[in-house]
N, C-alpha and C positions, 0 to 999 in steps of 0.2 A: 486417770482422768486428765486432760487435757485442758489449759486455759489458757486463754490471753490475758494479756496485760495493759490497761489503760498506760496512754505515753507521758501520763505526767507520776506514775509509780516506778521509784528507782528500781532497774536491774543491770549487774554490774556487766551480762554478758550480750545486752543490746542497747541500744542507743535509747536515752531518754531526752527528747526533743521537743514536749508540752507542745508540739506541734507550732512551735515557734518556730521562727530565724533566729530570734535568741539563745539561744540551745538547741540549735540544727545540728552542731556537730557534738554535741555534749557527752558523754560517755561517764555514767557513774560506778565511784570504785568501790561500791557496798551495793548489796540487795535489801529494799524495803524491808520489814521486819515481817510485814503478809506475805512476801514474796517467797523470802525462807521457811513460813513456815509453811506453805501450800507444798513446796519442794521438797520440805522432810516429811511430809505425808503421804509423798509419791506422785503428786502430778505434775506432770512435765508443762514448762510453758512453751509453747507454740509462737508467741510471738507478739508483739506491743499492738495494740488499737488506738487508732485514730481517736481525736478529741476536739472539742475545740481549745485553741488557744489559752492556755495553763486556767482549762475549765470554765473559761470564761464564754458562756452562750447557750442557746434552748434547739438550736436547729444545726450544731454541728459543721456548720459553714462557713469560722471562723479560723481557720486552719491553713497551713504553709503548704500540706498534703491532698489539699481538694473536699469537698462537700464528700460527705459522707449520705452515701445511698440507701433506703431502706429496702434490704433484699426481699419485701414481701412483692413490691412492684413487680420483679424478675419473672414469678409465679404468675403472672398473670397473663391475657390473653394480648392484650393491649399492655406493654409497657409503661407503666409512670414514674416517672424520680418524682419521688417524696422524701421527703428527711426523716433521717433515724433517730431525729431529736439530737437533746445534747442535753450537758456537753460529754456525755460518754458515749455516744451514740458508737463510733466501733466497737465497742466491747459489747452493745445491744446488738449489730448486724451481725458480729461474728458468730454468736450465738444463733441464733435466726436464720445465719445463711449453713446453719452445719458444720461449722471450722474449728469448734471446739466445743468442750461440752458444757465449759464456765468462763464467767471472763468477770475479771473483776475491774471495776470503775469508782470514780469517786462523784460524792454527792455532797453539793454544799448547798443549793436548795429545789433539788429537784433533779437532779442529774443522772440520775440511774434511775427514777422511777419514770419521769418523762420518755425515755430511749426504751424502756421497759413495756409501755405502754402502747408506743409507735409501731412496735417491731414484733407484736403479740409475744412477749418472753415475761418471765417471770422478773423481776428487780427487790432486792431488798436495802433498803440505808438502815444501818442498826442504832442501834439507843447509841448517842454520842459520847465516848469515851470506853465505849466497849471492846472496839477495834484497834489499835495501835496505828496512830501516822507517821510513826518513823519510817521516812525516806518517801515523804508524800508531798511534792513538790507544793509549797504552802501557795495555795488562793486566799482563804478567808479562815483562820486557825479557830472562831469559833463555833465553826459551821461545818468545817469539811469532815468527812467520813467517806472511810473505804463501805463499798457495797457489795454486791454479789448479783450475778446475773446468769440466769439459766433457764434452759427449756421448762424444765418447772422445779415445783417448792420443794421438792426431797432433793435433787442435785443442789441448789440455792441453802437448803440447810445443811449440808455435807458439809460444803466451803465452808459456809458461813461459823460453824463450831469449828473449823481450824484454825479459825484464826481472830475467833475471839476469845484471847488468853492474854492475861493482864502484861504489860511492858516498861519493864522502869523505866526503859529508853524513851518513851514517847509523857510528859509531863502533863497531859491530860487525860492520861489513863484511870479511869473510874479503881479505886484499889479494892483488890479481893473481898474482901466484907463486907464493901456496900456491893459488889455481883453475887453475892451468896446471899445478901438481903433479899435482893430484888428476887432470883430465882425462887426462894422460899416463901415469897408474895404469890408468886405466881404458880407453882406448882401442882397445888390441887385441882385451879381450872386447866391446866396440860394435859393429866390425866384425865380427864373428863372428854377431853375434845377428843385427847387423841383415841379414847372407846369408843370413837363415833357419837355420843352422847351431845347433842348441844343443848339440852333441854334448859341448862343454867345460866346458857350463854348470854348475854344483855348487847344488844347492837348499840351505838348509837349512829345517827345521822344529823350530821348539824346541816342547819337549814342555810349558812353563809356561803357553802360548799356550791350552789347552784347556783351563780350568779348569770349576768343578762348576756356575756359571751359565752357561755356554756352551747352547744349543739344539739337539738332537739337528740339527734340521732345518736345520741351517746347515754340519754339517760335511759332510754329502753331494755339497752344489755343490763345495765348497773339495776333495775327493778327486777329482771329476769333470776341474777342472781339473791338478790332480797329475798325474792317467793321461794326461792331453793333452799334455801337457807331455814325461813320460815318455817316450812313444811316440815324441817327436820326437827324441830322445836324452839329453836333463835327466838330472844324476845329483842323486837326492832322499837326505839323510842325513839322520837325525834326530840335532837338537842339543839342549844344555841350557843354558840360561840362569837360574843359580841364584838370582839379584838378583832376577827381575821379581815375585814375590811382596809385595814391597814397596814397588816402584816407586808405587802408586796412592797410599798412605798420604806417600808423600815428595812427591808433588807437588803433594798438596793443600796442604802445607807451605808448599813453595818457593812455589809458587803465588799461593797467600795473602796471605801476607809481601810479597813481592813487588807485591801489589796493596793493600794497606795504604799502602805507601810512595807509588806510583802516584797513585794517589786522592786522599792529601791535596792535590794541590792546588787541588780542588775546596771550597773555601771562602765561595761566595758573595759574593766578595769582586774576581774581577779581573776572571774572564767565566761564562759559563754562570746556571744560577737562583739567585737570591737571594731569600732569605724573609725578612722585615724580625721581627726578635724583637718579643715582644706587648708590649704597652701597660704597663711601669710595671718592664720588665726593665733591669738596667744594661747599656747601650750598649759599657763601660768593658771587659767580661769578655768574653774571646776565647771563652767555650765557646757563651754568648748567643748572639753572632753566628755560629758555626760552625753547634751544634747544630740549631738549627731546618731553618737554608739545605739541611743532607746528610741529617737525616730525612726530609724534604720530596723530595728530589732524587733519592736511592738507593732503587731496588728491595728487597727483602726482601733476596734472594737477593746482590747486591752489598754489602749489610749485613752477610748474614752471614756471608762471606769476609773482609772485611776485621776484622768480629771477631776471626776467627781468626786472620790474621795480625797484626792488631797484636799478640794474644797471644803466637803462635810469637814475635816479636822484641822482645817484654819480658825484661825482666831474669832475673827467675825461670823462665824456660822456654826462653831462646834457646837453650842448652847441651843439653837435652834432647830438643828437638823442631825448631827450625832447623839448627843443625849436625850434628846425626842425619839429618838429609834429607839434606845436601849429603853426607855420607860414605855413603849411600845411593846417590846419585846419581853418584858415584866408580865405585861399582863395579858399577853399569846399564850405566857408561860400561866398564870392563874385561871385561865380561862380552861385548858385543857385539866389542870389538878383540880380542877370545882366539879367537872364533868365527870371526871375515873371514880370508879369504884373502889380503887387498888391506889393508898397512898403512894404518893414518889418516894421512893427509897436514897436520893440524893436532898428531901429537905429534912430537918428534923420533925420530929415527933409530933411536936408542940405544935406547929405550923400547919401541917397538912394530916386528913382524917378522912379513915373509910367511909363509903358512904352505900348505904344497900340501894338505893335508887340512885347511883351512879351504875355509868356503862362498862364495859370489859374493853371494849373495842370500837373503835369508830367507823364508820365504811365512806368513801366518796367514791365518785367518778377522780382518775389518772391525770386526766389531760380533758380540756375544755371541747376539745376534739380529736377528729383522725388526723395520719401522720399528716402535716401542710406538704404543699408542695414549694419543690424547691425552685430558686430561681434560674434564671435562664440558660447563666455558665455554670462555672464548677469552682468557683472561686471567689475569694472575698471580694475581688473588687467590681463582680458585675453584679454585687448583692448593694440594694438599700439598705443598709446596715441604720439608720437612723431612724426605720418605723418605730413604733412601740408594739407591733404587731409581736415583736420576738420575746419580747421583756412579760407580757400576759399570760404566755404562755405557763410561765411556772405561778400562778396564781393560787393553786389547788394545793403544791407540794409545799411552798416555805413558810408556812404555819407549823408543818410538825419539823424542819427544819431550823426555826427560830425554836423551837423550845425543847432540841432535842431528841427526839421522839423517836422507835422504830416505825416503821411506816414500810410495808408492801405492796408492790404494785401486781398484782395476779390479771392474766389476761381474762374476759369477760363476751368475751363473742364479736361479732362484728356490727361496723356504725350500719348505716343506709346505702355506703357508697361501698360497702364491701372489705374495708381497711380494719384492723383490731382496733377496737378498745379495753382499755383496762379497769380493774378496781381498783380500788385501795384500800389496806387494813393498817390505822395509827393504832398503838397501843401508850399504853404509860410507860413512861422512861424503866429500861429495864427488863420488859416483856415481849424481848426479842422471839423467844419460843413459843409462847403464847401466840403472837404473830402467825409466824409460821404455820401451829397448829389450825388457825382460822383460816391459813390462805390453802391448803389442804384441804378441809374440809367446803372451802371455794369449788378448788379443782369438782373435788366430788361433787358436787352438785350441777358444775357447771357439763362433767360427763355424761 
């Protein structure tokens, strides 16, 4: 099997560049911990993907390498550059365009299934702590996860089982007992799906999922597969999820913050670009030697998150707007364990309880739409980078990103304007397989 390699996953024997000037020339002396284990499986990597800027963006366009194209365009009669989402969107086109048979990307809230969804490919982000991030270029450490990207769900679960095996090296790895928990929650619905049987299966559909930028033309696929589903015996209930309203504003937060802290240690100082301060500045002042090295080094766009979050974790705002996220993010988290049928296997006992009229699975529409189109040039600086046009975009995905969650994106037919769109299948922290087994029986319905 053949895959690429998102460029912010260390490989010791190509350049790891997070698509920065930061680490334009950066060469790491280890291979990520997915990296080796994909390579003692037998597949060879082909080659690093495009990203945005150390993960940071929804349209892939934040990048030292150029906007990234989504190869459905090419297909067509009339050419369009549209975006292949982000911020994994190479590892989504290479897939897409035929250049390998998986590609693995990371997702911190929406980053593989957004690219996933653009690019008509499969994407999955697994239950967090499932995957190992050692030698995962950190953006936001409680968020990020390696994913898996492929033509569809059987290649996507191939990956995906090599390289979800517990890693002492990585300090947020879920340990063996609570994965053999979760497995043996979920196992009896496996079997069942994977006999073609869905007759037990429990949909749900929360109704926050459809908000007012959503695209008429995208919710037609998403019922098409509903009735396929149905047909086969799926029972679909419509749920409510009354946190995810907030959820976008809170992870921009968390996020942020998060990457603030991340970043400093790009200083110019131990590896990566160094800009030597101009002719007659004091050597002596830490800002001299920082300042230049990180305006010089950082995208727009990585600038202005990290603004943000050093803000959120100042004095005068931590109170209001970081710990406002995280009580936010509290109850994204109790909203989705009130809904599952299938206790979370990471709280105690006490805490969380099965419930027979809870769902298996949740279903939404991918992306609010088909892939946008991109801007004029090929580059960050003839893009508006200051709409909120880009930031909406992951509205759908960082709900099950905030709390966790496996979440697939399976593609779903085409919008109005002829472009893929996708589904989505969340499951309960843990029910990476389960997952899978629904996005499968997608496929079939959707064949």
């Amino acid at each position: 099997m053949s895959i690429a390699v998102k460029d912010n996953i260390c490989t010791k024997s190509l350049p790891t560049t997070c698509s920065s000037r930061m680490l334009k020339n950066f060469s790491s002396p280890f291979d990520a911990t997915v990296v080796s284990l994909v390579s003692e499986n037998g597949a060879s990597i082909v080659g690093k993907a495009n990203c945005d800027e150390f993960g940071m963006g929804s349209l892939n366009i934040h990048t030292i390498h150029g906007a990234v194209v989504n190869p459905f365009g090419l297909k067509k009669n009339t050419i369009e550059r549209r975006s292949a989402g982000g911020s994994s969107g190479g590892s989504a086109a290479a897939v897409a365009a035929g250049l390998c048979d998986a590609a693995l990307g990371t997702d911190t809230g929406g980053s593989v299934r957004l690219p996933a969804s653009y690019c008509g490919v499969v994407g999955l982000k697994p239950s967090y702590g499932i995957v190992s991030r050692w030698g995962v270029v950190s953006f936001a450490d409680s968020l990020d996860c390696i994913g898996v990207l492929g033509k569809n769900v059987s290649t996507v679960g191939r990956v995906h089982r090599a390289i979800a095996t517990y890693d002492a090296k990585d300090p947020t790895a879920a340990p063996p007992h609570v994965r053999e928990f979760a497995f043996q929650n979920f196992s009896s619905q496996m079997g069942q799906i994977r006999s073609g049987d869905l007759g037990g299966l429990r949909i749900g559909i929360p109704q926050e999922y459809f908000p007012r930028e959503l695209q008429d033309s995208v919710i037609e696929p998403v019922r098409s597969v509903l009735d396929g589903l149905r047909s086969r015996g799926a029972t679909i209930v419509p749920v409510s999820l009354p946190s995810t309203p907030y959820a976008l504003s809170a992870y921009y937060v968390i996020s942020s913050a998060e990457a603030s802290s991340n970043l400093a240690r790009y200083d110019g100082i131990e590896y990566g670009l160094r800009v030597e301060p101009p002719p007659g500045a004091n050597p002596t002042k830490t800002a001299n030697v920082y300042a230049h090295t990180r305006s010089r080094g950082f995208g727009k766009e990585v600038q202005r998150r990290m603004l943000l979050g050093t803000y959120a974790l100042s004095a005068d705002a931590f109170e209001n707007y970081f710990l406002q996220a995280q009580q936010v993010r509290a109850l994204i988290k109790a909203d989705f364990d009130r809904i599952f049928r299938t206790p979370n296997a990471l709280r105690s006992p006490s805490k969380t309880q099965s419930s027979l009229e809870g769902v298996d699975v949740l279903m939404h529409p991918s992306a609010i739409q088909t892939a946008p189109l991109l801007p004029g040039g090929i580059d960050e600086a003839s893009t508006d980078s200051s709409s909120l046009d880009a930031y909406v975009q992951d509205v759908l995905t960082v709900p099950a990103s905030l709390a966790g969650l496996p979440a697939l994106s399976v593609p779903a037919g085409q919008g109005a304007d002829g472009w893929p769109t996708g589904i989505s299948v969340v499951g309960q922290w843990g029910s990476d397989e389960l997952v899978l087994g629904v996005g499968e029986a997608i496929e079939c319905s959707y064949s």
